[in-house]
BAPAGU-31633 format. One record per residue (C-alpha): residue number from 0; residue in three letters; chain; x, y, z. Coordinates in nm, 3 decimals. Example, Ala and Ser with C-alpha at 12.3 -4.5 7.8 and 13.67 -1.06 7.14 Angstrom:
BAPAGU-31633
n / res / chain / x / y / z
0 / Ala / A / 1.230 / -0.450 / 0.780
1 / Ser / A / 1.367 / -0.106 / 0.714
END
This chain:
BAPAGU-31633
n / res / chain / x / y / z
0 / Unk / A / 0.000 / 0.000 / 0.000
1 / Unk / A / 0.157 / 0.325 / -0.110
2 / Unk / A / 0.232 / 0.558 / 0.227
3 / Unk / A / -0.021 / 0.832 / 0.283
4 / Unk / A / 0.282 / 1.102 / 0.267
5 / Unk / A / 0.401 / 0.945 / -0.069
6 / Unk / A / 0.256 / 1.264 / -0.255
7 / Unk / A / 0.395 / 1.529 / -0.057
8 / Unk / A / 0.678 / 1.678 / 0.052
9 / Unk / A / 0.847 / 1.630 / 0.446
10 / Unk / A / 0.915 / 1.927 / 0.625
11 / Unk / A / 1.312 / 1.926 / 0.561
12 / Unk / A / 1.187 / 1.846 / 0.172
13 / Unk / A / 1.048 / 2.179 / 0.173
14 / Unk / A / 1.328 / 2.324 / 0.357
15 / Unk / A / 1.585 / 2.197 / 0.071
16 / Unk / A / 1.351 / 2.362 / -0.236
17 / Unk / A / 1.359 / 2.678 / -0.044
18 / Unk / A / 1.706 / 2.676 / -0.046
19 / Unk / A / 1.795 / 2.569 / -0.339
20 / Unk / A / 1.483 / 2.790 / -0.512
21 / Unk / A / 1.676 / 3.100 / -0.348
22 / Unk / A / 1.750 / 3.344 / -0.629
23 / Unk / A / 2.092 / 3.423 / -0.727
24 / Unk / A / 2.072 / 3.812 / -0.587
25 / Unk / A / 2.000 / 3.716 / -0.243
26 / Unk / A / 2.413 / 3.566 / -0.269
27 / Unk / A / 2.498 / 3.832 / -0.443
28 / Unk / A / 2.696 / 4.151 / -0.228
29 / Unk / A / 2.555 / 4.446 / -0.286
30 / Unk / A / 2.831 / 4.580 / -0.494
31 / Unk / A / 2.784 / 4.278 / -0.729
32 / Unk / A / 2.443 / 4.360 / -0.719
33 / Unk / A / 2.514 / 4.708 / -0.872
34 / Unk / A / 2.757 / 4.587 / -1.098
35 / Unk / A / 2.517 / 4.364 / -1.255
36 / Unk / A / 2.256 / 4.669 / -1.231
37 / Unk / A / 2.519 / 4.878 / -1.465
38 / Unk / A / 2.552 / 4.581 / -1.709
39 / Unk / A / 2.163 / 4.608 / -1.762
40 / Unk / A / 2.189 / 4.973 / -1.854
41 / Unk / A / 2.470 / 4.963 / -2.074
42 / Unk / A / 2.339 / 4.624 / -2.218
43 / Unk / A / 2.001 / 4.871 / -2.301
44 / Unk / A / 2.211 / 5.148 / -2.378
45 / Unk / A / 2.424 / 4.982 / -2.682
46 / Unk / A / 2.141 / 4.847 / -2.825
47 / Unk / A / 1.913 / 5.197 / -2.841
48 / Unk / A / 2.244 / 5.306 / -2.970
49 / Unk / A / 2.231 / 5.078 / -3.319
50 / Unk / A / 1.878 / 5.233 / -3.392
51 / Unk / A / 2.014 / 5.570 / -3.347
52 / Unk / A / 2.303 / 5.546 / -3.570
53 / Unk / A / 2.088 / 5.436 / -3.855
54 / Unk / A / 1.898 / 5.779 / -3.829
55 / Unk / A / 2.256 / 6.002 / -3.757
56 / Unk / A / 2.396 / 5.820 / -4.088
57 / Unk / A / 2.102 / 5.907 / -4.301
58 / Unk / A / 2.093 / 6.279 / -4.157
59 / Unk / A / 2.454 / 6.362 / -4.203
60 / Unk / A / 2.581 / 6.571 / -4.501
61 / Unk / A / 2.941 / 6.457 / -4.571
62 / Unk / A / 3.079 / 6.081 / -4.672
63 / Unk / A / 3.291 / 6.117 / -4.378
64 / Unk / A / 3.046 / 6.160 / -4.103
65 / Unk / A / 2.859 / 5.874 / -4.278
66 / Unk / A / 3.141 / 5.618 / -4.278
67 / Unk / A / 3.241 / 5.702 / -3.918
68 / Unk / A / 2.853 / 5.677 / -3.831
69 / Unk / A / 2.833 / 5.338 / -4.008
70 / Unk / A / 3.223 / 5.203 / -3.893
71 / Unk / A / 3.079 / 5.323 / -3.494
72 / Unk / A / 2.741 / 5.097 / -3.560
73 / Unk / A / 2.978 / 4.798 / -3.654
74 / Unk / A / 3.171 / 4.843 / -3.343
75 / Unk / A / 2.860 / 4.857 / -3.135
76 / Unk / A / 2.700 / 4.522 / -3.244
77 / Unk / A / 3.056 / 4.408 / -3.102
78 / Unk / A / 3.035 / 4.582 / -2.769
79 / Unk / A / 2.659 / 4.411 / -2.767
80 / Unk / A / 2.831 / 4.049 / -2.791
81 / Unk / A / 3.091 / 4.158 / -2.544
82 / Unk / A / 2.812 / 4.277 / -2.272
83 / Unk / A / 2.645 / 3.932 / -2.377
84 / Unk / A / 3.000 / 3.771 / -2.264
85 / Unk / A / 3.005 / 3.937 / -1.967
86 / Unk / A / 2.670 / 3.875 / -1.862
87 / Unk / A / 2.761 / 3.445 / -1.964
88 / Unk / A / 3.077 / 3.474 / -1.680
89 / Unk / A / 2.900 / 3.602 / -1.427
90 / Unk / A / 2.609 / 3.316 / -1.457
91 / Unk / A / 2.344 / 3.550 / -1.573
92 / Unk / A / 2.078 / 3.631 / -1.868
93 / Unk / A / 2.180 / 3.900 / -2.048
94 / Unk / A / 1.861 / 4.161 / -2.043
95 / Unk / A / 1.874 / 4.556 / -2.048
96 / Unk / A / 1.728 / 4.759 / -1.806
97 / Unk / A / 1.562 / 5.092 / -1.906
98 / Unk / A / 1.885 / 5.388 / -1.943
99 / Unk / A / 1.669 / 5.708 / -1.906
100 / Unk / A / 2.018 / 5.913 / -2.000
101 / Unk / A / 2.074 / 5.737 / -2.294
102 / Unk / A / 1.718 / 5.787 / -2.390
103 / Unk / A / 1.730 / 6.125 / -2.340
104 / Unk / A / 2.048 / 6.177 / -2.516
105 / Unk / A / 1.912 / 6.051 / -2.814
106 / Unk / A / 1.612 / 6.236 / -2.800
107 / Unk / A / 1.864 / 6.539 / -2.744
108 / Unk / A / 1.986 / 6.381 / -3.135
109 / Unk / A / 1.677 / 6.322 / -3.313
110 / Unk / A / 1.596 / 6.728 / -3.181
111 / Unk / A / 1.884 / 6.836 / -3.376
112 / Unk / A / 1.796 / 6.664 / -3.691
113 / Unk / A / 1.479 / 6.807 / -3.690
114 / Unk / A / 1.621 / 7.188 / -3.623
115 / Unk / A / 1.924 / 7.211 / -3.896
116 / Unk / A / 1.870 / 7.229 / -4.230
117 / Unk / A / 1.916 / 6.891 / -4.445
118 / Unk / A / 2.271 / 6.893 / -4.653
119 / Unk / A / 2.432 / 7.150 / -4.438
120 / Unk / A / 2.782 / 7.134 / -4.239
121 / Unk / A / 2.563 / 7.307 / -3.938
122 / Unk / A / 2.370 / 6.961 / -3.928
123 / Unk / A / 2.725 / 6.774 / -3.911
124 / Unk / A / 2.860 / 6.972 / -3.678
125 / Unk / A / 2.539 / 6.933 / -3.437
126 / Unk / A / 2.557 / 6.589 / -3.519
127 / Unk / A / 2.895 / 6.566 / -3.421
128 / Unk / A / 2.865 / 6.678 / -3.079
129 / Unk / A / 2.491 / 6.439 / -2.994
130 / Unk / A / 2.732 / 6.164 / -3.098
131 / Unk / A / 3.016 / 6.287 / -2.847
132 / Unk / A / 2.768 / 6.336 / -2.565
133 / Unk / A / 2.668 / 5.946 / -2.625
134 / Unk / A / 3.028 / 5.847 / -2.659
135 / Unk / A / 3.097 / 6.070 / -2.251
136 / Unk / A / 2.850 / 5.847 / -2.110
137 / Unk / A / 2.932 / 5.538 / -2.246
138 / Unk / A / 3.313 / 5.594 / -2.148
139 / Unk / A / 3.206 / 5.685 / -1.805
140 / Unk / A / 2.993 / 5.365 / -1.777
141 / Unk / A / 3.259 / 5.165 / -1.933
142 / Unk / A / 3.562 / 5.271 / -1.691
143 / Unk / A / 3.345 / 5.284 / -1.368
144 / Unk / A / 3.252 / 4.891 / -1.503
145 / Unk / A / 3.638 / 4.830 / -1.567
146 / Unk / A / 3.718 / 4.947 / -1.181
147 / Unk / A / 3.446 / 4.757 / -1.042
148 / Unk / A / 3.520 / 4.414 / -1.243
149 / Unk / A / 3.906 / 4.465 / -1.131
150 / Unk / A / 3.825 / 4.512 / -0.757
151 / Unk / A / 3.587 / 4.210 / -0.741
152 / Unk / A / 3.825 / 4.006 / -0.931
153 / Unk / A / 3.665 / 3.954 / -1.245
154 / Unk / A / 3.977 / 3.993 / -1.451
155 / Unk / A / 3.822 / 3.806 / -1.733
156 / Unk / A / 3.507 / 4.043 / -1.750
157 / Unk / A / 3.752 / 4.362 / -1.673
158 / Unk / A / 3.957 / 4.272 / -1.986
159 / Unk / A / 3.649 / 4.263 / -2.184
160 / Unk / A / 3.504 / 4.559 / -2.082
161 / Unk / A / 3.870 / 4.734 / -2.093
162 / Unk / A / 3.846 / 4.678 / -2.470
163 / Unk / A / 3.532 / 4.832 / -2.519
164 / Unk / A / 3.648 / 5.115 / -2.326
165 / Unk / A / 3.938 / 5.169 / -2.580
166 / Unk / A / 3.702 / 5.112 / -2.857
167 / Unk / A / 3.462 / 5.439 / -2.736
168 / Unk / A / 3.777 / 5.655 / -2.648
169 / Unk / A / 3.928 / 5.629 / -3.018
170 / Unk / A / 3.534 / 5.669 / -3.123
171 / Unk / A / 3.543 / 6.002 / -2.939
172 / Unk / A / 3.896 / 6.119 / -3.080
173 / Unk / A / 3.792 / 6.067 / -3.433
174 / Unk / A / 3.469 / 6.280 / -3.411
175 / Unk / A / 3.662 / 6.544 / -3.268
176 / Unk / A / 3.951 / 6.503 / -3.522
177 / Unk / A / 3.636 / 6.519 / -3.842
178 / Unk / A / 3.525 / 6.804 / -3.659
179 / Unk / A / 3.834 / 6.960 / -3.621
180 / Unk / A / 3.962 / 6.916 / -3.999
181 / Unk / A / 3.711 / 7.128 / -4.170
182 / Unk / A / 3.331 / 7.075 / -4.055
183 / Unk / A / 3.297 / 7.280 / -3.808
184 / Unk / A / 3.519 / 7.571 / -4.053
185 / Unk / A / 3.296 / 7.512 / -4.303
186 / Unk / A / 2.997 / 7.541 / -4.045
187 / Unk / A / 3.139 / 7.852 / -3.952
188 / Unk / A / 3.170 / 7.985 / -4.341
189 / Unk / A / 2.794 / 7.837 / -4.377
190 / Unk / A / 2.683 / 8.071 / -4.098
191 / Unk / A / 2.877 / 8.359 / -4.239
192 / Unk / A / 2.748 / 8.355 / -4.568
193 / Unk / A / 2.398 / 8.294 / -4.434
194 / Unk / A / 2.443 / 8.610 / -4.267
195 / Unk / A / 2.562 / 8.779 / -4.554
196 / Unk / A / 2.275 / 8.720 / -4.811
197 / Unk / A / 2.024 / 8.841 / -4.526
198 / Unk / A / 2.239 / 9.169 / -4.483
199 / Unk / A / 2.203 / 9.217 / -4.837
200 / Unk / A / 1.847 / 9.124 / -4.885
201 / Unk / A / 1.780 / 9.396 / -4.619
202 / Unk / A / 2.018 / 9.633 / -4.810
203 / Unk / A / 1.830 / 9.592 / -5.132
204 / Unk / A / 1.509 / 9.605 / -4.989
205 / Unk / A / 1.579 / 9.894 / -4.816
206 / Unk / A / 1.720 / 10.064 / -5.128
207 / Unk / A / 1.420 / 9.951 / -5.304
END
């Protein structure tokens, strides 16, 4: 005759599926914890970041801007598969959490788009600087993730992350160095002969 307890669980039964049911957080320290938190939002960050490159590309004037827009969307499906490393050594899913500054930084980009004029260096050089702003916060998030994964001891996830660091700083030195060359000059010349034509449309009207 089967035992009347042969469908449930004992007492210490339950005790051992508690246990071993615990989630992974509750062994986590806290500065893991927050570690893991900063993964999320750079994990969510990167990816926003692909869709927004595909709009800077098509809204910038010169071949240059457009090759360093497309070249920077290449290297970000990278940093996605790093993150997705990361997130494999520590023994967890990779998922994003919301990043309301990234968000709003590319809001801040799609605002500039729609307030320069299409085919102009005054749209590259605004473009220029939305894509710097992105590439401050994602070197900040990237070095503060370095220091953390070297003081836990995750050497393996540090060296990983180091990389993409690198990646963003020579990112950021290029846009400055296309800015530098002649955009933003020929921005400036834009603006000058902009204001030029209007002083002379008010001359001649005036004349008139």
């Amino acid at each position: 005759m089967a035992s009347k307890n042969s469908g449930t669980k004992t007492g210490s039964q339950k005790s051992r599926g508690a246990t071993n049911g615990q989630s992974k957080e509750s062994k986590q320290s806290p500065l893991e914890k927050f570690f893991l938190d900063q993964l999320k939002d750079i994990y969510y960050a990167e990816q926003q970041l692909l869709k927004a490159l595909k709009e800077m590309k098509a809204a910038a004037t010169t071949e240059e801007l457009e090759d360093a827009f497309e070249n920077h969307h290449s290297q970000t499906e990278r940093h996605v598969k790093r993150l997705e490393k990361v997130f494999e050594m520590l023994g967890e899913e990779a998922e994003g959490k919301k990043c309301e500054a990234m968000d709003g930084l590319i809001k801040e980009g799609k605002t500039i788009i729609n307030e320069t004029k299409k085919g102009t260096m005054t749209r590259d050089a605004a473009l220029i600087i939305a894509a710097q702003k992105v590439e401050h916060y994602e070197i900040a998030s990237y070095g503060g993730l370095v220091q953390l994964a070297v003081t836990m001891g995750k050497n393996n996830a540090a060296s990983l992350l180091d990389k993409t660091l690198n990646e963003e700083e020579q990112t950021d030195q290029l846009l400055t160095d296309i800015a530098e060359s002649y955009i933003n000059i020929q921005a400036d010349e834009e603006e000058e002969g902009s204001r030029r034509t209007s002083d002379e449309m008010v001359e001649a009207e005036a004349a008139y």
